[in-house]
N, C-alpha and C positions, 0 to 999 in steps of 0.2 A: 776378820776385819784388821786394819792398821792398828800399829799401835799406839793412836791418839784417843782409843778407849770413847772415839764420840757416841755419845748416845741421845741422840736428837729421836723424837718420838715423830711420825709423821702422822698429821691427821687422817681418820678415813674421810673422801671425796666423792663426786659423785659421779655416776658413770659417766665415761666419753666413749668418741667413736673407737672403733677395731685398731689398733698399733697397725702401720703399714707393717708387711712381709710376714704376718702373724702367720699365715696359710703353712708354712716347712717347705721343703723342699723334697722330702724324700729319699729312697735309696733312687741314685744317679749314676750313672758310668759304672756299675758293680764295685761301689760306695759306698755305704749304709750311710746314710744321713736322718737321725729324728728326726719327726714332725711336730709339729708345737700340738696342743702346748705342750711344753716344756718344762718336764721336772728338773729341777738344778741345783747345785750346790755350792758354797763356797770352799774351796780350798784350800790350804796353807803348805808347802813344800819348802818350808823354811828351818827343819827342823836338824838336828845332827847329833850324835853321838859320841863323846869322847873318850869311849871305853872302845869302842870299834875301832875308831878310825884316827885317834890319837888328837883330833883336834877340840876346837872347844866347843863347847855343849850349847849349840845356840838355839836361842828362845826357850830352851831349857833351865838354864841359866840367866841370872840378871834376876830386876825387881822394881815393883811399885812403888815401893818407898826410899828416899834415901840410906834409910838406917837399918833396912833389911835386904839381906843377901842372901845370896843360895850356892848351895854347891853339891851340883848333881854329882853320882847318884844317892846323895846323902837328902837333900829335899832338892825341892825345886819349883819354878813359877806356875805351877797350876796347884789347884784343889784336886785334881783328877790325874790319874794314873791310866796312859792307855792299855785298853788290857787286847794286846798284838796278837793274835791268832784267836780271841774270844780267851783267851785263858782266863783261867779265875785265881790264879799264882801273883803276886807280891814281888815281883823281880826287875825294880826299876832299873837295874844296871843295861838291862835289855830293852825294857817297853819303852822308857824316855829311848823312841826310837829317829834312824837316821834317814829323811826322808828322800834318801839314794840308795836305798836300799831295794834290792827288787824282791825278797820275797816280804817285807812291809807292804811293798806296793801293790803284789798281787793280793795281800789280805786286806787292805785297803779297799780295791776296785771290784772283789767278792764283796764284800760289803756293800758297797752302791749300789750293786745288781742287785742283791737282795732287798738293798731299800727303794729298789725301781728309781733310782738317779738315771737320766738319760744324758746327763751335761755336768761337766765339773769346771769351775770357775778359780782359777788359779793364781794365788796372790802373785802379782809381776812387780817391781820395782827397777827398771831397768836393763840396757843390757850389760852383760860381763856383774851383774849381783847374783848372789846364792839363789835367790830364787830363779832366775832365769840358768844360771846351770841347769838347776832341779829339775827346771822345765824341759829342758834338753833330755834330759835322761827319761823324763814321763813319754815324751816323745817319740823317743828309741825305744820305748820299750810297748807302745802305740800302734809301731808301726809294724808289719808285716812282713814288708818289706826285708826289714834288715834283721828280721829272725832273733831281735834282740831277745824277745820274753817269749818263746813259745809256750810257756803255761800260761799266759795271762787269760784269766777265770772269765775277763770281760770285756775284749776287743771291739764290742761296739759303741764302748762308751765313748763319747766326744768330749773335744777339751777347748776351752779358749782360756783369754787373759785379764785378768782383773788389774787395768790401770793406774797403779796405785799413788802415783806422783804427784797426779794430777789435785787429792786431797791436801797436800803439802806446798804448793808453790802452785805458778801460772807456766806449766813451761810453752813455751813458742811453740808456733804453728811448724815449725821448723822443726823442732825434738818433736814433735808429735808425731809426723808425716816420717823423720827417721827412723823412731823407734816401731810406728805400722811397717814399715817397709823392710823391718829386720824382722818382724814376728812375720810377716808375707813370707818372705826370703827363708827364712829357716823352720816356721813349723805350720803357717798356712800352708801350705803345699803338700802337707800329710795329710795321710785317710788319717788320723785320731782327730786333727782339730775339725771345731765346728761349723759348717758356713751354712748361712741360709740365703736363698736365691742366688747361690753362688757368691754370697759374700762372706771372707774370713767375717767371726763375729770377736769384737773385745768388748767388756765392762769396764767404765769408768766410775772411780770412784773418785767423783766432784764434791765432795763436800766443802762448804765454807772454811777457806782459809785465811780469810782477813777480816777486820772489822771494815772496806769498805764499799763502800753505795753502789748496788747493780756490778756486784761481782760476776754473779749468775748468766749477765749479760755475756760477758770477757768468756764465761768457761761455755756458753754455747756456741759462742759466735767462731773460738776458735776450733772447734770438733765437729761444726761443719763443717769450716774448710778442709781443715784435714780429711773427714769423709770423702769429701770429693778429690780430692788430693788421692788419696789411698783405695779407696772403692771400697772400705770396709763397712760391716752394718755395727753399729755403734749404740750401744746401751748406756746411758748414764742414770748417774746415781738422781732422783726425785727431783732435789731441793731447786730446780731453777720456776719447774712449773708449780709447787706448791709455795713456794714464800718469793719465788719473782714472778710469778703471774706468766712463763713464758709457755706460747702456746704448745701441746706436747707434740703435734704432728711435724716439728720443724724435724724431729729425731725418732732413729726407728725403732727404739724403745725406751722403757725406761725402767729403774728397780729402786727399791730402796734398803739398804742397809741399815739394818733398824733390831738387832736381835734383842734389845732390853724390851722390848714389845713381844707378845705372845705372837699376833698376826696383824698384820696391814696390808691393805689392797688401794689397789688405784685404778678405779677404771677395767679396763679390760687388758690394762697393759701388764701387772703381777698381783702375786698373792703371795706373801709369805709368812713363815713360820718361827718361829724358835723355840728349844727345850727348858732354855734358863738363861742368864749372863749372870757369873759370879767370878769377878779377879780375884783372885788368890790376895789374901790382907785386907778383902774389904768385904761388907756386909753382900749377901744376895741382893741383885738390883729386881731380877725376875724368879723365882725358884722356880726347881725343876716341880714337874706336877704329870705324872704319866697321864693321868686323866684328859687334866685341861690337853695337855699336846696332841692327846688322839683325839680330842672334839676340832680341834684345830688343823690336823690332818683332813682329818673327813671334810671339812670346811674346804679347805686348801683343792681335795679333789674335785671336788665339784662347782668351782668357782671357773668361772667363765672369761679366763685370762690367757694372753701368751705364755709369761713365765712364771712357775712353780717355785718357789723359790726354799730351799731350807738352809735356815743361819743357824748353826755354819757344821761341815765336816769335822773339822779337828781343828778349830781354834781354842786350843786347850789354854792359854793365858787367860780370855775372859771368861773361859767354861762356858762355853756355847755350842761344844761338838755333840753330832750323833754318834759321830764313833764310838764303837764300843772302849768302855772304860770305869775305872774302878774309882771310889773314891778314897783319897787320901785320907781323909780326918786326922788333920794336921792338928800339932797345937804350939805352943808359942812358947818360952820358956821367960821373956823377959829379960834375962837376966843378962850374963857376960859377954853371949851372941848378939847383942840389942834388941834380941826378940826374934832371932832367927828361928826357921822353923824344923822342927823336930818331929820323927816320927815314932812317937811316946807313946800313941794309942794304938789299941791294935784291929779295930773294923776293918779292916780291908774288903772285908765282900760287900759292906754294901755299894752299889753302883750308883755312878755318874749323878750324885746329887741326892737331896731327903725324902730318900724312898726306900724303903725296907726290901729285904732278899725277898717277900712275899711277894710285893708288888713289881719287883723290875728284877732282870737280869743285866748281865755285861751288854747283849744285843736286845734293850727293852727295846730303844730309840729306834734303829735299825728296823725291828723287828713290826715297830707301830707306822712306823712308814712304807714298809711293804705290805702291810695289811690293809691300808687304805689308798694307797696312789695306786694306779694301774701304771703296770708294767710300760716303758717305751714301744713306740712302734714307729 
């Protein structure tokens, strides 16, 4: 998710008809293309390392509160520690990892595979921002073509973009239809990204960005034109048809982003999941529960929807990833730091939130989603 940390709960609703283009399109022209529905994920490529690559340590770095700070690889903005190859080693100089990395990436996309991910959904903020480099580099390393990754463990996964401005401001039909027309231009046009019925697909993520009246209106009306403008198939974020009443067949899907919620569905159009939401400085909003998440999987598989949805990959600020990962058990010192955090305790093995080495491993999450979603096809 963005980092406006929203956490709007969305009600469950009742069913509606089939999302148009739900059917997939299949492997075309010696293409692999998933068919829905569609397991998918969020993804975050925002990340960097400043041990590697000398610069600075983003989204690693930084903080919740004014008066606490961090400075990797001494702590840093998550409760969780990724643990990069499944290790179960303590080595944040390394794991606070660079997500231009390509052997990260391939242990990354091994991962999906095993968690039957068929789709990764990739935070976008524009073009020429670090995530749209990152994107580039996912891209090339996607593609086949340019022989960029020959080990990549999982070539069939498919990638699109998660719209993410659109939560922050109103931008014009005009930046919309530019920036479709640069993700056309530069990574539609690769076997990794995803199209159904021949259309590139992006997610938008429209949340409420003002207090006023029939915003909902403003962010529909502009992303159908752009659709038609662009020919794209067009996912947005719930909130116009659950709190503005707008009917949902105007659009060819829809999702909600909602990880402080164990699961929410709408319809036939998603299902989704998540393991926990806990920002690093603030209480757990959802705790992790192995239990509750594999009833929630199992749920998830058999729910009679287009898209599958699990929140999130590796959005380690709010501690909402499946990625495999260790937990910090930070604590606080109060004192001359302002309360900076320090790694005083020594737990390290237990993983990815309040569960004992009995109950979960580094790949619990992972490992609870490959056990219950079936595989893509």
């Amino acid at each position: 998710m963005p980092l406006a940390f929203l956490a709007a709960l969305t009600p469950s609703t009742p069913a509606v008809a089939a999302p148009p283009g739900s059917a997939g399109k299949g492997s075309s022209g010696g293409v692999f293309e998933p068919r829905a529905p569609y397991n998918a994920t969020f993804f975050y490529p925002w990340y960097s390392n400043g041990s590697s690559d000398g610069s600075f340590w983003q989204h690693w770095q930084g903080s919740v509160s004014p008066n606490i700070g961090h400075t990797p690889p001494a702590n840093w903005l998550s409760h969780y520690l990724p643990a990069v190859n499944n290790t179960s080693a303590y080595t944040p100089s390394t794991q606070l990892y660079n997500s231009s990395d390509v052997n990260v990436f391939n242990w990354q996309v091994g991962q999906m595979k095993a968690a039957h991910q068929a789709v990764a959904i990739s935070s976008w903020w524009g073009q020429g921002d670090p995530s749209d480099t990152n994107f580039n580099t996912i891209m090339r390393y996607m593609n086949p073509a340019t022989s960029a990754d020959p080990t990549n463990p999982y070539p069939n996964l498919r990638w699109a973009v998660y719209y993410e401005q659109e939560g922050y401001g109103d931008p014009s039909v005009q930046q919309i239809d530019s920036d479709l027309n640069y993700i056309k231009s530069h990574y539609a046009n690769q076997p990794g990204y995803l199209t159904i019925g021949g259309k590139p697909v992006v997610f938008v993520y429209n949340a409420k960005d003002c207090n006023c009246a029939d915003w909902w209106t403003s962010d529909v009306t502009r992303w159908k034109q752009a659709r038609s403008d662009t020919g794209f198939y067009v996912n947005m974020k719930i909130d116009p048809v659950v709190y503005g009443g707008v009917n949902p067949r105007v659009m060819d899907g829809w999702h909600e982003y909602g990880p402080t919620s164990r699961t929410d569905q709408y319809g036939r159009y998603y299902y989704m999941i998540s393991p926990g939401f806990w920002r690093e400085q603030d209480p757990p909003v959802l705790a992790r529960d192995p239990v509750a998440f594999a009833n929630a999987a199992k749920a998830m598989a058999s729910a009679n929807v287009t898209w599958k949805l699990t929140e999130t990959w590796n959005e380690w600020i709010e501690g909402t990833s499946v990625e495999p990962g260790i937990d910090a058990n930070w604590t606080y010192d109060g004192g001359p730091n302002n309360g900076q955090a320090t790694q005083a305790d020594s737990g390290f093995g237990v993983t990815s939130g309040p569960c004992t080495t009995t109950t979960c491993t580094s790949t619990a999450w992972v490992n609870t989603l490959g056990a219950n979603l079936p595989p893509p096809s």
